[in-house]
N, C-alpha and C positions, 0 to 999 in steps of 0.2 A: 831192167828186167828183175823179177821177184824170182828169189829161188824158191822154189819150194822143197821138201825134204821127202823123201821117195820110201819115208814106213806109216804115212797116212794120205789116206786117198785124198786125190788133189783137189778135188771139187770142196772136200770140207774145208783145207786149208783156204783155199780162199774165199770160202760164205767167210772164213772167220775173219781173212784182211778184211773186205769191203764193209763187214760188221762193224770190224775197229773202227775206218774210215768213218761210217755214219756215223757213229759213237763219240771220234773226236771230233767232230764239227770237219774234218774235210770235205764231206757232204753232207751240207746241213738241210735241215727240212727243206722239203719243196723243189731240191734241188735233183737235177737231172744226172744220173751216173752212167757209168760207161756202157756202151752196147754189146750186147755179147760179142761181137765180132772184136770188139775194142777188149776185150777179158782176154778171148781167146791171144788174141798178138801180144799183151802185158805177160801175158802167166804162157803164152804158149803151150796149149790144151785145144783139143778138140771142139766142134761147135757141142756136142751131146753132154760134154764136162761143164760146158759155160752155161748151158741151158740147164743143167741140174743146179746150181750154182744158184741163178734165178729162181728157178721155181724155190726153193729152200729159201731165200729171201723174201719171197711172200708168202709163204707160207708162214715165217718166223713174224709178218706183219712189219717188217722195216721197209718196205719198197711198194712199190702199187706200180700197176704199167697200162699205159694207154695209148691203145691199138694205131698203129700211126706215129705218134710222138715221143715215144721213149719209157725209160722207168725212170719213176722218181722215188724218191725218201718220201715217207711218208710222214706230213704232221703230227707232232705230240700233243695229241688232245688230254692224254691222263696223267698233265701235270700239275689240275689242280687248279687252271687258269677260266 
């Protein structure tokens, strides 16, 4: 279980774990990340926390989600490659 610390809202805290995770390679591109239901049961949070959480990750452009099949990390295209 992740603690989270109760003088910042939770959902930021953890856009910013799963952030790190993409960031360290724990979820590397392409790769499939946890479901909100599966956020909600780690962090212990509401589904409406987990789902903000989400949207804030695509919006930030790290994640993509397709209808059906899950979120994934999103390809680094602007590396140059």
């Amino acid at each position: 279980m992740v603690e989270l610390k109760g003088n910042r809202p939770k959902w930021k805290q953890i856009f910013e774990i799963i952030q790190g995770r993409i960031e360290d390679g724990t979820y590397p591109p392409g790769e499939k990340i946890p479901t909100v239901l599966e956020l909600m049961g780690e962090f212990h949070v509401a589904n409406p926390t987990a789902q903000k959480v989400f949207k804030a990750l695509r919006e930030e452009g790290l994640i993509h989600t397709e209808p059906g099949m899950g979120s994934f990390v999103v390809e680094d295209d602007a590396t140059g490659g």
